[in-house]
Biopython code that builds the backbone (N, CA, C, O; Angstrom):
import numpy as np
from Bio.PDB.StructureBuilder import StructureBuilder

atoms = [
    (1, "UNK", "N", (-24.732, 0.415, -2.684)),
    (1, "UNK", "CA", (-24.081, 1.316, -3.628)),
    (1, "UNK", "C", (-22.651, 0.883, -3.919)),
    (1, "UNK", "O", (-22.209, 0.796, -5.065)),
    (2, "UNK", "N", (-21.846, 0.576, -2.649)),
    (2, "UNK", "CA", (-20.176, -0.367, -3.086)),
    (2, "UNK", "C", (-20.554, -1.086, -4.383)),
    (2, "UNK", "O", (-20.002, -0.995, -5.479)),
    (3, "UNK", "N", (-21.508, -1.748, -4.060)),
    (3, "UNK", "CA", (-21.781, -2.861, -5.741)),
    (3, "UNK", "C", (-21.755, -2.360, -6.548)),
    (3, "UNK", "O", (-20.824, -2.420, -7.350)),
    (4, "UNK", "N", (-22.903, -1.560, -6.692)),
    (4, "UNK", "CA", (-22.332, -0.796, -8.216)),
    (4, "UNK", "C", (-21.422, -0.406, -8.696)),
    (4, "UNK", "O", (-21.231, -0.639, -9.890)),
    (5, "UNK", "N", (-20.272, 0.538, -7.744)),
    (5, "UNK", "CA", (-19.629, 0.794, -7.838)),
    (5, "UNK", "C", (-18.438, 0.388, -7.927)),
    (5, "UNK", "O", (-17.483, 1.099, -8.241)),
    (6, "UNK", "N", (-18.384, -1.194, -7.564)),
    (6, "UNK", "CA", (-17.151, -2.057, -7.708)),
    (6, "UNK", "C", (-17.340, -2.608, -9.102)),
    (6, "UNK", "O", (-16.440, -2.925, -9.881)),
    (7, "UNK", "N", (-19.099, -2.698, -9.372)),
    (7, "UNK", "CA", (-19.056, -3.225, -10.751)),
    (7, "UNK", "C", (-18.771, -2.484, -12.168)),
    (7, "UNK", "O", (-18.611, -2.944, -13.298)),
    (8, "UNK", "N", (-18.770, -0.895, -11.567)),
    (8, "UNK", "CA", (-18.183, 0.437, -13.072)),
    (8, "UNK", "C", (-16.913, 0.146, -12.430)),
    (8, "UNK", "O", (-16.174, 0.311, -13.401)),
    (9, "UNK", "N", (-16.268, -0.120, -11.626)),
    (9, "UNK", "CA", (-14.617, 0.234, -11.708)),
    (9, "UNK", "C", (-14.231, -1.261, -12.152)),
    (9, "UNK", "O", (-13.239, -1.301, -12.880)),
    (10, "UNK", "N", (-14.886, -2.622, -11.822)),
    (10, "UNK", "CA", (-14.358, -3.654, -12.964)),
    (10, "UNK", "C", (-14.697, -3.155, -14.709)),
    (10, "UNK", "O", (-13.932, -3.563, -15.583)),
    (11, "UNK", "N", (-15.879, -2.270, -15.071)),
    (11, "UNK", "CA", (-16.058, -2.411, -15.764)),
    (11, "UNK", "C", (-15.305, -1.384, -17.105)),
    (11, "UNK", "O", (-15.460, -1.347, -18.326)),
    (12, "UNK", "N", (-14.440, -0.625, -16.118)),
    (12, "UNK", "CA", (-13.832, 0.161, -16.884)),
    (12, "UNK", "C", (-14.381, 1.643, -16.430)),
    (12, "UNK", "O", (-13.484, 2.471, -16.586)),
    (13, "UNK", "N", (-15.676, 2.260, -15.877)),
    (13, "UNK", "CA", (-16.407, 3.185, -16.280)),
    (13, "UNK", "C", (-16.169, 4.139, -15.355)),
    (13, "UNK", "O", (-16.351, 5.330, -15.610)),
    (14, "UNK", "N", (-15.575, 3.541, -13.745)),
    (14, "UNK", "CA", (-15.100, 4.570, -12.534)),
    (14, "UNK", "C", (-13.393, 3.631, -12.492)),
    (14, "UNK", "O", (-12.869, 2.761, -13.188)),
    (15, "UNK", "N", (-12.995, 4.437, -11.230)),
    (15, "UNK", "CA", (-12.005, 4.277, -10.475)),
    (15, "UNK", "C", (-11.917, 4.624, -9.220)),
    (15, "UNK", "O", (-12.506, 5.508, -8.598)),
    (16, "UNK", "N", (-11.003, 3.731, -8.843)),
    (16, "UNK", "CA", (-10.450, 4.257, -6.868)),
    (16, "UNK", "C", (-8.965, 4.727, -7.272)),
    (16, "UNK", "O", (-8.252, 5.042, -6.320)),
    (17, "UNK", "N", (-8.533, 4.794, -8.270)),
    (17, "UNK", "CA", (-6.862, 5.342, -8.147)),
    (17, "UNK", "C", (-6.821, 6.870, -9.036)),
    (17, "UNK", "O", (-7.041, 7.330, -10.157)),
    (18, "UNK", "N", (-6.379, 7.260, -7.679)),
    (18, "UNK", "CA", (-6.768, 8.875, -7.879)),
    (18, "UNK", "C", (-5.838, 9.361, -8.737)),
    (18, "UNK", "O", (-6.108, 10.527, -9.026)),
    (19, "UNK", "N", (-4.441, 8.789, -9.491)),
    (19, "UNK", "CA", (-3.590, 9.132, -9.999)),
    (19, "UNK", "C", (-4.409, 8.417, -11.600)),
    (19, "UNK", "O", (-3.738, 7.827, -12.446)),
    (20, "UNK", "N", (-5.505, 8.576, -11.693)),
    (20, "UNK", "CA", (-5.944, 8.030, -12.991)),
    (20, "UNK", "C", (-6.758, 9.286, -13.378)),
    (20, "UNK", "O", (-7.839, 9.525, -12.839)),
    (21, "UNK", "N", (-6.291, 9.971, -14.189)),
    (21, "UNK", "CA", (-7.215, 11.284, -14.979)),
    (21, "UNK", "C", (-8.069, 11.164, -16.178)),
    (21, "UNK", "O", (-8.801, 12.069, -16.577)),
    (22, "UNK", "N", (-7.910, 9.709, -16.876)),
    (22, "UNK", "CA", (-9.063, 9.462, -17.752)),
    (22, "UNK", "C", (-10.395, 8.939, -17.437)),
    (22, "UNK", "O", (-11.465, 9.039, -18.036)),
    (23, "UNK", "N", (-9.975, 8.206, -16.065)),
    (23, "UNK", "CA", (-11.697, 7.614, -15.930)),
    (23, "UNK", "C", (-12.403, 8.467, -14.574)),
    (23, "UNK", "O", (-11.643, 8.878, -13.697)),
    (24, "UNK", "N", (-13.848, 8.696, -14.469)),
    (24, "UNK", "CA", (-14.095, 9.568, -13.138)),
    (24, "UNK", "C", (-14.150, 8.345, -12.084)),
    (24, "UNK", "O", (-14.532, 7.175, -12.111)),
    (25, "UNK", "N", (-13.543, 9.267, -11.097)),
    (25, "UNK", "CA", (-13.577, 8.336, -9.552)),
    (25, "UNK", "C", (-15.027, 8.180, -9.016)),
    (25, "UNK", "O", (-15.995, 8.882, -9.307)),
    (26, "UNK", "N", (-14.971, 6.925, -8.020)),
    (26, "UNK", "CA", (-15.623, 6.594, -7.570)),
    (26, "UNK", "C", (-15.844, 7.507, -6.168)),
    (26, "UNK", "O", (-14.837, 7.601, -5.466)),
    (27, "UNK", "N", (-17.139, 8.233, -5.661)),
    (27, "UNK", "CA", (-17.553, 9.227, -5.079)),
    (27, "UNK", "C", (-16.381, 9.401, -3.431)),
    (27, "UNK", "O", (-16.383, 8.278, -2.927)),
    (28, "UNK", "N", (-16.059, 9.751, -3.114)),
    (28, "UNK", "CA", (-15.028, 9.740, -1.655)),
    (28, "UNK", "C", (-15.380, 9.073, -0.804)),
    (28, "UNK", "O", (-14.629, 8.477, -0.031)),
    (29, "UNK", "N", (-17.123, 9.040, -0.785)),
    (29, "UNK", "CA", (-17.138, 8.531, 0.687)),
    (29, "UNK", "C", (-17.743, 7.079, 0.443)),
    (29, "UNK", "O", (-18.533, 6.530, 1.212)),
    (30, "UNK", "N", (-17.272, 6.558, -0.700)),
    (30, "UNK", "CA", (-17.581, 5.161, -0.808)),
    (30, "UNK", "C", (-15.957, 4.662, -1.415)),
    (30, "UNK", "O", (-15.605, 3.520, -1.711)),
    (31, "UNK", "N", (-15.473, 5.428, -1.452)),
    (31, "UNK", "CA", (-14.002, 4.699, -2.331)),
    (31, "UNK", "C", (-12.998, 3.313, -1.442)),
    (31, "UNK", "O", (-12.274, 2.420, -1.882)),
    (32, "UNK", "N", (-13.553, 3.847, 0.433)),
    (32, "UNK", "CA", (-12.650, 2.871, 0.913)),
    (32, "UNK", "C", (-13.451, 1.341, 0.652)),
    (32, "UNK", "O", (-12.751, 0.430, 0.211)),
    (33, "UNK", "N", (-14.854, 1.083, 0.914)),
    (33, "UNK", "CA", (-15.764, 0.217, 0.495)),
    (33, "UNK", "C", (-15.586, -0.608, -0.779)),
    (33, "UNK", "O", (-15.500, -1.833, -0.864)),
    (34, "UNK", "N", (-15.533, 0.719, -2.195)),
    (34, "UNK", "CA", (-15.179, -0.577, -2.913)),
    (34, "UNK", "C", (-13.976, -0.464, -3.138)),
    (34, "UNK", "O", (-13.762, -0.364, -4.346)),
    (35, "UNK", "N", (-12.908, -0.429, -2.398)),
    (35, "UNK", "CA", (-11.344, -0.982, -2.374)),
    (35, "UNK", "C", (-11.410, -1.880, -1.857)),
    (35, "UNK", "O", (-10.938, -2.873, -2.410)),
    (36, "UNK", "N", (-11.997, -2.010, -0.593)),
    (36, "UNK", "CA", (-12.082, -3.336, 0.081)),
    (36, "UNK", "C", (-12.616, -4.764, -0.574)),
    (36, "UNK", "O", (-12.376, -5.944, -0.317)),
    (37, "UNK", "N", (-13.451, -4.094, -1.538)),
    (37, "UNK", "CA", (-14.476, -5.223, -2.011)),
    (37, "UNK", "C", (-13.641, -5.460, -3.420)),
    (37, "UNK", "O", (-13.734, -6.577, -3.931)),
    (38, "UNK", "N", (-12.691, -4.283, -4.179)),
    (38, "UNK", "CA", (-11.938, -4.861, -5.507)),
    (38, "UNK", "C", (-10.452, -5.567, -4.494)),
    (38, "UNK", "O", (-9.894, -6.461, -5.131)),
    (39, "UNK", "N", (-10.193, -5.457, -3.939)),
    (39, "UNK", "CA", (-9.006, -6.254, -3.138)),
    (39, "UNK", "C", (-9.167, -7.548, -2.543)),
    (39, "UNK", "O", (-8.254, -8.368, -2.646)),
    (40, "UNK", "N", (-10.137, -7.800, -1.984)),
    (40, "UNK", "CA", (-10.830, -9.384, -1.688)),
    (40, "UNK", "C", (-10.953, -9.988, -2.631)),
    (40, "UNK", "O", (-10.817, -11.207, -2.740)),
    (41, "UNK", "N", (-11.302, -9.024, -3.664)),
    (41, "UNK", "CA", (-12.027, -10.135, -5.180)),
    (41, "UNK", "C", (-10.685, -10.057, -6.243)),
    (41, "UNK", "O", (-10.979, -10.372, -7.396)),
    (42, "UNK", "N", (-9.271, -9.685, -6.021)),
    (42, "UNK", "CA", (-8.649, -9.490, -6.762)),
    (42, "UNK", "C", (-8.182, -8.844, -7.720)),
    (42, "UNK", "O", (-7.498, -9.175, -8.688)),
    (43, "UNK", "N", (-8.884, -7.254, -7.147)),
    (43, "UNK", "CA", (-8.436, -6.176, -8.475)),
    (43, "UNK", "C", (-7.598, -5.260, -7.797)),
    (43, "UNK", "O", (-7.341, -5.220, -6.593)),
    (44, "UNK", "N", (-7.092, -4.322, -8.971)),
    (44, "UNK", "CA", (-6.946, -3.240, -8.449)),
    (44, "UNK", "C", (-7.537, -2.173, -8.193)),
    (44, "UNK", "O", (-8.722, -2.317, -7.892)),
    (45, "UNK", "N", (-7.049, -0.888, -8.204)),
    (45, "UNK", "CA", (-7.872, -0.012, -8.031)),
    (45, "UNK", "C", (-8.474, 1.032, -9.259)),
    (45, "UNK", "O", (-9.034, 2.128, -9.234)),
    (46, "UNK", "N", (-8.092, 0.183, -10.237)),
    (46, "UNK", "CA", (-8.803, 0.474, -11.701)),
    (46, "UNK", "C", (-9.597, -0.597, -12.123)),
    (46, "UNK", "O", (-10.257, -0.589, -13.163)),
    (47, "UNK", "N", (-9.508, -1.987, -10.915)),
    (47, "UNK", "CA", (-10.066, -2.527, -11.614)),
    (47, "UNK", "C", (-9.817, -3.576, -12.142)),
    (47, "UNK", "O", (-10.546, -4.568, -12.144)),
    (48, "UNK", "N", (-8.510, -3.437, -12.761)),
    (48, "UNK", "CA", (-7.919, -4.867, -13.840)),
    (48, "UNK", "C", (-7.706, -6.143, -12.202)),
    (48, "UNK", "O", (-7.857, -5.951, -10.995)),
    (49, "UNK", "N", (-7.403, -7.072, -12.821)),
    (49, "UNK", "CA", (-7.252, -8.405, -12.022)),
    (49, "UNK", "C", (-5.585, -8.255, -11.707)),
    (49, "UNK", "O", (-4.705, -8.173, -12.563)),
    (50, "UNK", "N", (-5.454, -8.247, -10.613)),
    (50, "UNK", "CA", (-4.139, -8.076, -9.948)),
    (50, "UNK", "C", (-3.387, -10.093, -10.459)),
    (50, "UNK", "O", (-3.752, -11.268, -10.413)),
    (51, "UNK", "N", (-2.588, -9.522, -10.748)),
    (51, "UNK", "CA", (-1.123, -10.494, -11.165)),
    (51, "UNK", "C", (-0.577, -11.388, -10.285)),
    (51, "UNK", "O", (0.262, -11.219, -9.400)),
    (52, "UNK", "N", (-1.520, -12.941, -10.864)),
    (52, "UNK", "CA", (-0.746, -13.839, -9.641)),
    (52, "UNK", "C", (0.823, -13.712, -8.903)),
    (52, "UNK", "O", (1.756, -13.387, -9.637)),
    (53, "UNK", "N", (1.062, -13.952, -7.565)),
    (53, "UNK", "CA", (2.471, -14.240, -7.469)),
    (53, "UNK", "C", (2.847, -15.634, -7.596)),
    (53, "UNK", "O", (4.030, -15.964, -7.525)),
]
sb = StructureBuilder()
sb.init_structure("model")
sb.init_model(0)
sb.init_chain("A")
sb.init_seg("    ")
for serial, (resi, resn, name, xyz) in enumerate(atoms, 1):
    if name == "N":
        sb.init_residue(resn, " ", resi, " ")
    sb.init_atom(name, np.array(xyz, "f"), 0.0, 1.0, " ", f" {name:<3s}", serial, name[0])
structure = sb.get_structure()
């Protein structure tokens, strides 16, 4: 289920950042899962591709 769910928050359709009121979050008890899995792979927690340093 993380998968899917990492793949609607790349895709625009969920989120893990709770300070986001346009898109619906990703369910509570999977949100730390796909943080882990958009942070390894380079996103944030909406999703977009985090900004080389």
């Amino acid at each position: 289920m993380a998968e899917l769910y990492f793949d609607l928050v790349v895709a625009g359709k969920r989120t893990c950042n709770n300070e986001n009121g346009t898109v619906k979050k990703v369910p509570k008890h999977l949100q730390t899962e796909v943080l882990a899995l958009l942070e390894e792979r380079g996103y944030d927690a909406d999703g977009r591709p985090k900004a080389e340093k």
